[in-house]
Structures are given as structure tokens and as C-alpha cells.
N, C-alpha and C positions, 0 to 999 in steps of 0.2 A: 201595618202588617205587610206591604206591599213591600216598604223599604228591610222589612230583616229577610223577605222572602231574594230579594235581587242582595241584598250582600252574603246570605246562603250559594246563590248560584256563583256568583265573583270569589268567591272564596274556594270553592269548587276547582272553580278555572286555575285559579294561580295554583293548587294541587297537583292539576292534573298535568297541569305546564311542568310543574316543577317536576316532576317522574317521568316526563318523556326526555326533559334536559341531561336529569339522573342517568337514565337509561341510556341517552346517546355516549356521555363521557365515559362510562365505566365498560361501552363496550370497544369504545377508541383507545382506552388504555390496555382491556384485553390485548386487541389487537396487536397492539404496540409489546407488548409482552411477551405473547406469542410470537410475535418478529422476530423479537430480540433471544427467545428460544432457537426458534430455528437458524437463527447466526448461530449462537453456542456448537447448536449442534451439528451445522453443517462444516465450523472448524473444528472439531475433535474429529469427525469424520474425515480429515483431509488424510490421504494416503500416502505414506514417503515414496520418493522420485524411486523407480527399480534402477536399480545399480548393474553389472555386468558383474560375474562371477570371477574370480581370478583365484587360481591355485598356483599357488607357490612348490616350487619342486627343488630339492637339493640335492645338488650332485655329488655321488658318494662313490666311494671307492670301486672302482670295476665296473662303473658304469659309462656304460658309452650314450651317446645320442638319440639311437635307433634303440635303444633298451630302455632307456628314460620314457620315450613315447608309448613305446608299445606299455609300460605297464601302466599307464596314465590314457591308456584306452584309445590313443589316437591311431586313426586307420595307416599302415605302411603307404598306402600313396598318398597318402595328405603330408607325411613326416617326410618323404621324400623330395615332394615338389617343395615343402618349404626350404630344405636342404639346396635343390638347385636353385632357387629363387635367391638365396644368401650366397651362396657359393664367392660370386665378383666381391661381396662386403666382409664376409669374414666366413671362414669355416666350420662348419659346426662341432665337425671332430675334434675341436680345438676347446673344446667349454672344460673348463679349469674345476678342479675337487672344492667343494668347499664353499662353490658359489650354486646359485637358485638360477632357473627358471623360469617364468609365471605363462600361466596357460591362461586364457581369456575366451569368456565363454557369454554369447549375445545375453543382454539382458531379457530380451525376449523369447527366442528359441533352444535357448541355452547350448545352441550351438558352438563348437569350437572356433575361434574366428582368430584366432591372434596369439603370435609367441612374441617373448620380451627375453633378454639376458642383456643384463649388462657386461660388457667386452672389458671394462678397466671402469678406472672412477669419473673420468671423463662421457663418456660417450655410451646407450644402449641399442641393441640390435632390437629394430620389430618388422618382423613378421606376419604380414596383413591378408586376409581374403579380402580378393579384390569385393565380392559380394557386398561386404559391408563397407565399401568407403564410394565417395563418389566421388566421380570422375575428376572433376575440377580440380579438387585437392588436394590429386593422386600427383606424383614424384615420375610416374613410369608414362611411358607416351603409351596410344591407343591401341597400337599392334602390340606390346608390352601385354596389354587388357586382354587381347584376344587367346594370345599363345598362354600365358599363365592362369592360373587359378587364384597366388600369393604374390604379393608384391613387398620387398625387403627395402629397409632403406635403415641408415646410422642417425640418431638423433642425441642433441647432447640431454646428457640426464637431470631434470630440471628442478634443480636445488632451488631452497628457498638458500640467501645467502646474508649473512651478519657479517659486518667490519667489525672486527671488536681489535683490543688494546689491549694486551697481558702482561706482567713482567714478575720478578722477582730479587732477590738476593741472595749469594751463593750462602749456604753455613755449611754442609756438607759436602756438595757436587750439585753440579748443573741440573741433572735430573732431578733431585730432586727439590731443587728450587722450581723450578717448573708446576711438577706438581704436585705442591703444597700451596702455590698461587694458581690452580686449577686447569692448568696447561695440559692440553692435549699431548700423552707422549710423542704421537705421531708431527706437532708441530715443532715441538722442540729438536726433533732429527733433522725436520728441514730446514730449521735456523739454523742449526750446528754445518749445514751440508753448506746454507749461505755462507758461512762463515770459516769455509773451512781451509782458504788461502789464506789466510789471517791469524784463526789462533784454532791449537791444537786443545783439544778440550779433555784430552788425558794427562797433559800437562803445563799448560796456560795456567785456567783457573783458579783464582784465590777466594778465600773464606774472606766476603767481602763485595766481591766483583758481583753489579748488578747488571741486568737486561730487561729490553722491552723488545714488543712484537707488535706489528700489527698486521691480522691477517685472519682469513676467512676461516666462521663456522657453518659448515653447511649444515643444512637439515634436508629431510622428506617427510611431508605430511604430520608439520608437527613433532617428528624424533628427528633428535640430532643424530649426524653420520658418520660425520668423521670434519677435520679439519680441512681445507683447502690453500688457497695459494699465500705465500709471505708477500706482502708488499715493502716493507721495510722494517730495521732493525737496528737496536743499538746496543752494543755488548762494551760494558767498562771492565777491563779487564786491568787490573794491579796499577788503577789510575790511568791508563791509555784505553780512550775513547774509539770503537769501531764502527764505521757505519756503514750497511748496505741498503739497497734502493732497487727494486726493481723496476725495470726503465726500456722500454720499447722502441727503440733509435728507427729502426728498422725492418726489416723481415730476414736480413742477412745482423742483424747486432742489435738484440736483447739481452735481458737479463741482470743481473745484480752488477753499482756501481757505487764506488764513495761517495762522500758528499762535496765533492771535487768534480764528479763525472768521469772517474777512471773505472774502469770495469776491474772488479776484485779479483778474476779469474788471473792466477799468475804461474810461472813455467812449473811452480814447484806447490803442490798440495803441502799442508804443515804437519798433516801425520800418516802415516801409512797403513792406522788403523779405522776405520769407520767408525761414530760417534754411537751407531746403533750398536756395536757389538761390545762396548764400552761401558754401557751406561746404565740401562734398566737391570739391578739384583747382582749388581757385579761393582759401578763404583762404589754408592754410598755404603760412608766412613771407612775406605780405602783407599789406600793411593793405588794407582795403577802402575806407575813406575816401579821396577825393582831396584835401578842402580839407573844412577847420571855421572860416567865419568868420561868427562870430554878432556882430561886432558892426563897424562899417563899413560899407561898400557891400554886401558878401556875407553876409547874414545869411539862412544856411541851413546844410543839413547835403548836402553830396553823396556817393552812394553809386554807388565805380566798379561795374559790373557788367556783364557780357555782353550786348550787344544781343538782345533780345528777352525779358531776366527780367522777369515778371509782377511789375508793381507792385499792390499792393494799396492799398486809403484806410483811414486805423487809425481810423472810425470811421464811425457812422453819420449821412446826411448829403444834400445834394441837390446834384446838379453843376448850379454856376452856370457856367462856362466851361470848352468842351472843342472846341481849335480852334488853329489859328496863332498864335502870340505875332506882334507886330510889336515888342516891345522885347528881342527876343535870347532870351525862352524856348523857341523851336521851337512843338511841339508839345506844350501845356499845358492841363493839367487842372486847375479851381478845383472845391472842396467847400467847401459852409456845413455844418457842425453843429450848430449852434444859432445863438443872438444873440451870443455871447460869440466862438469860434472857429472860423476856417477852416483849410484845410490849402491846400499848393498844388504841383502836380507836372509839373516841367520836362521839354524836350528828350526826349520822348517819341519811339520811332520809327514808334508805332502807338498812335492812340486806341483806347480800349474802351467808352465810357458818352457821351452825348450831352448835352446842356445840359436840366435839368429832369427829368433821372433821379435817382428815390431809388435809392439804395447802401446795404447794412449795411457793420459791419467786418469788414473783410477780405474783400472783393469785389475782384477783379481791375478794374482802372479802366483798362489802359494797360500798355505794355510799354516798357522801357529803349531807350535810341537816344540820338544825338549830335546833334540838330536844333539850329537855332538859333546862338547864340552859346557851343559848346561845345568842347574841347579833345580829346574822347573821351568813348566809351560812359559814361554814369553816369546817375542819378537825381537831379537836384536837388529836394529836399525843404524845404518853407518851412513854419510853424506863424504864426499870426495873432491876437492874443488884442485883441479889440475895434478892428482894423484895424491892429494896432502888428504886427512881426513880433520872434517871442522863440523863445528855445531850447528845441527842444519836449526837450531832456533834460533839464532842471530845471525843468521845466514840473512839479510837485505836484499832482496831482489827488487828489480822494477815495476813501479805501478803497470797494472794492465791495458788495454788498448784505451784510449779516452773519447767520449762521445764529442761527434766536430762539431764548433764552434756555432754554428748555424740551427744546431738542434738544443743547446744548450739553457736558452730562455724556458723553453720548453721544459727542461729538465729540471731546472732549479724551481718552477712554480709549481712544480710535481712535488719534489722535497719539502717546498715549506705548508703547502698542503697535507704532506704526511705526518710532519715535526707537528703541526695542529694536534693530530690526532692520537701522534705516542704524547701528547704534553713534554715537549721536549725545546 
């Protein structure tokens, strides 16, 4: 009796043991549960960073400075001092149609604290209350801090930047080989612009003739912007290989040079029209020439083009006549460039330079028209070599300056780092 009564009580025990063991783990797991709850829910609860408010303002027709702000609610002496505060870095009366603004407002008091405009593609103007920057940081010395409110300073604008590699092959024009290979029109102006001692791209180009680029896409914030600098290029043009290299010799001698180290730049541009006015809705599946007779009666080169495209003079020079033809040119413009060579440019429908004006290359001299004895808008173009007139496209002039000897290691480990990257 004694023994069922003590295995009664042991039995008991391991019960009661067993429900408080019970009891301990299943409120450790709560526990644990409930932890792992309030993590959940103290990260949903997390709050996004506040940002600073920024308005975008475009500047539109008839709008000045002082009328931008005032309708954008900022007080005349705040828009004033930031006016004098910019004044030494750029003028604000000078903000361009077409371009923005941004107003910058604390993320905390949503005060006005900050103007931004970009000045060109390079470089943005800002606009700072001193309030919200601190000292250390600040551009402007302590007396600076005292006398102003704003403190102005130029910063370049800070592109995220891609090297990329593009190229093409012509079947109709340059343009739009370009971009059908996804070419920024904007970059292919500035290869045409590298390229433009070299070959004329209104009448070079062959159905055939490829190129390569390599050279920056910028972005902000994620959206592309536009294209940036060329760093090298190769254009094959009717089997003759071109190459240019942009190349830092100096502070006094940069810029695009063969694959030799001549600088491209030569006494004489290869066309007197710009490759912008040329190309986009005007070449493709046209020729731009209307006539090529260099030798007969017509020895010159005419370039049809739109009344009123900006002719340029491909060289440096002094206008001996710029005036009436009485022998069927219209409106013509003569350049001397030295003893050896003139240039001469017809059927003008508007003069630009007067007689006895120096010109560099590529100075606007005159705009396209039909004057004179013409059939239609075009440019007629004449080259003069010791008062004969000759074909200024196999006209051979001298390579450009060449980068000296001692820079030149330098230069050629540039190139075959760039040839890396056109695969060339």
C-alpha cells in the first residue's frame, strides 16, 4: 500500500516538474516572438531621410531676374543681395531663355536658402545663405560672413560620366549613320568639328565610309544629359584612314592630333559650311552639292543650302571685298590670307564683315541666298592660289604644329590606350 501510495506522489512530481518546464519554454518563445514583432515593426516604422525642397523655375520669354523671384515669392532684398553676392562670378541679368532655375528650400524650415543655375554645360552658379553652411566649408573668408547674408561661388556640375565607343557605316550620310548606331546627334557635330581640317562632310563621304568615337555620356541623377568630350576618333573615308586624339601637351597646346602627334588644326578649314547646318533633315538621301566644276568656266565648289546658313571663312584673313558683284556673284565676299591664297564667297543673301576687317577661321562672314546669277539657294565657294583658281579639295597643305619630342612617349601611350577602347 505504502509503495503505490510514494509512486502516486513521484508521479505527481514528474507532472508537476513537467508543466513548470512547459511553462518556462513556451513563454521564452513568446518572448522571443514578440521580439521578433517589435523588430518587424519598429522597421516598417522607420521614416524616410527629409530631403530639401527644390523648385525648378523656367525662364520664359520677357522674363527678367527680378520678375522670376518676385513671382516665386522671394522678398526684393534677398533677390537683391543674392544679385550682388554673384555679381564678380556671373551676372544674373544674363540668364538665358529656355534654361531653369532651382530654388532650394531647408528641409526643416522650409526656408529659402539656395539658388542654383547652370551658366553653360560645364559649370553651375550657387547661391548660398550663409545661415545654413558652416564656416569651415565656406569659399568666402570671415569678413565675407559678416558683410553678406549669401555667399556665391561657380562649381562644375557633377555628371555621373560613361566612356563609351560608337561607330557606324555610311549608306546614306553621316547623320544618319550616326543615328541609327544610337549616336548622340550632338556628338557627331563634334566629331565632324574634330574633323573638320581633314574632310568636308558635305562632300568627302562615301556610301561605305565607316567611323568610330569614343567619348563621354553624361548623366544626372540616373537621366542621361547630353553627350560630353571626344577623346578620339577614326573616320575612313573612300579607303583613307583619319585619326584624331585629343592630347594635353600643355596649358598653351592642346587639343586634337594625328596618330603621328601633328595637331590637325590646319591654315585652311575643308568647308565653309558647318556640318550642323548640313546634316540633320536636310542631307539624307541628298547630295548637297549642286555642281563640281573645277575646271572650265565654273571652277568652284557649290554648296546647296538653306537660305540664311551661316557661312564661315576656313581661314584667317582680311576682307578685301564685301559688296555687289556686277559680274553675276550677287552678294560677295573676298579674303586674302596671306600672299599665296584667297577664298571667295558668292550669292550671299546677307553680308556679315565689311572690307578691311580681320576674320579668324571660322568666323561667320555672311549667310546663303540666291543673289546674282544663281539657279537657287547655295554657296558658291572659290580657292585662289597666287590669283589662279584651284580645287580647294586637293589643295595639300601642311600638317599642323607637332607635339615636341619629349612629350611624345606620353602621347603615343595615350593613343594605344584609346585604340584599346575604339577596338581598333
Amino acid at each position: 500500500m505504502k509503495k503505490n501510495i510514494y509512486r502516486l506522489i513521484a508521479l505527481l512530481l514528474i507532472v508537476q516538474i513537467g508543466y513548470f518546464a512547459y511553462s518556462f519554454l513556451f513563454d521564452q518563445d513568446k518572448e522571443i516572438i514578440s521580439s521578433e514583432s517589435d523588430i518587424v515593426q519598429l522597421e516598417e516604422e522607420v521614416i524616410p531621410e527629409k530631403k530639401d525642397r527644390i523648385e525648378k523655375v523656367e525662364i520664359t520669354e520677357g522674363t527678367t531676374f527680378g520678375k522670376l523671384m518676385e513671382e516665386n515669392g522671394i522678398r526684393a532684398s534677398s533677390y537683391m543681395d543674392i544679385y550682388d553676392s554673384s555679381l564678380d562670378l556671373y551676372d544674373l541679368v544674363k540668364i538665358r531663355l529656355g534654361r531653369f532655375i532651382e530654388l532650394v528650400y531647408d528641409k526643416d524650415t522650409d526656408e529659402f536658402k539656395e539658388l542654383r543655375y547652370k551658366i553653360n554645360t560645364e559649370d553651375e552658379l550657387h547661391v548660398r545663405n550663409t545661415k545654413y553652411i558652416e564656416s569651415e566649408n565656406m569659399a568666402s573668408s570671415s569678413d565675407e560672413l559678416v558683410d553678406h547674408s549669401w555667399v556665391a561661388e561657380i562649381i562644375p556640375i557633377p555628371y555621373d560620366i560613361e566612356l563609351v565607343s560608337k561607330g557606324g557605316t555610311v549608306e546614306s550620310s553621316v547623320y544618319m549613320a550616326a543615328i541609327n548606331n544610337g549616336i548622340d546627334e550632338r556628338a557627331i557635330i563634334d566629331m565632324a568639328n574634330a574633323f573638320q581640317w581633314s574632310i568636308d562632310f558635305a562632300m568627302d563621304p562615301r556610301v561605305g565610309d565607316t567611323f568610330k568615337l569614343l567619348y563621354e555620356e553624361r548623366s544626372l541623377e540616373g537621366e542621361y544629359i547630353m553627350p560630353g568630350r571626344i577623346f578620339a576618333g577614326v573616320y575612313v573615308n573612300d579607303g583613307t584612314e583619319h585619326y584624331v586624339y585629343y592630347f594635353e601637351e600643355s596649358e598653351d597646346n592642346k587639343g586634337f592630333f594625328d596618330k603621328d602627334g601633328n595637331s590637325v588644326q590646319k591654315m585652311f578649314l575643308k568647308a565653309p559650311l558647318e556640318f550642323r547646318y548640313i546634316s540633320s533633315g536636310y542631307t539624307p538621301g541628298n547630295r548637297v552639292v549642286l555642281s563640281i566644276g573645277l575646271s572650265g568656266p565654273h571652277r568652284a565648289i557649290d554648296y546647296a543650302a538653306p537660305i540664311g546658313t551661316p557661312i564661315r571663312t576656313v581661314g584667317d584673313g582680311t576682307v578685301t571685298f564685301a559688296g555687289w558683284s556686277s559680274v553675276g556673284y550677287g552678294y560677295l565676299t573676298s579674303i586674302r590670307h596671306n600672299g599665296t591664297y584667297s577664298t571667295n564667297y558668292a550669292h550671299q543673301s546677307k553680308l556679315g564683315v565689311r572690307v578691311g576687317q580681320k576674320v579668324k577661321q571660322g568666323d561667320v562672314i555672311g549667310y546663303v541666298g540666291s543673289t546674282g546669277y544663281s539657279t537657287g539657294p547655295h554657296l558658291h565657294y572659290e580657292m585662289l592660289k597666287n590669283g589662279a583658281k584651284i580645287d580647294p579639295l586637293k589643295e595639300v597643305l601642311p600638317p599642323g604644329k607637332p607635339i615636341k619630342e619629349e612629350n611624345k612617349e606620353r602621347f603615343f601611350e595615350l593613343v594605344e590606350e584609346y585604340n584599346k577602347k575604339l577596338n581598333i
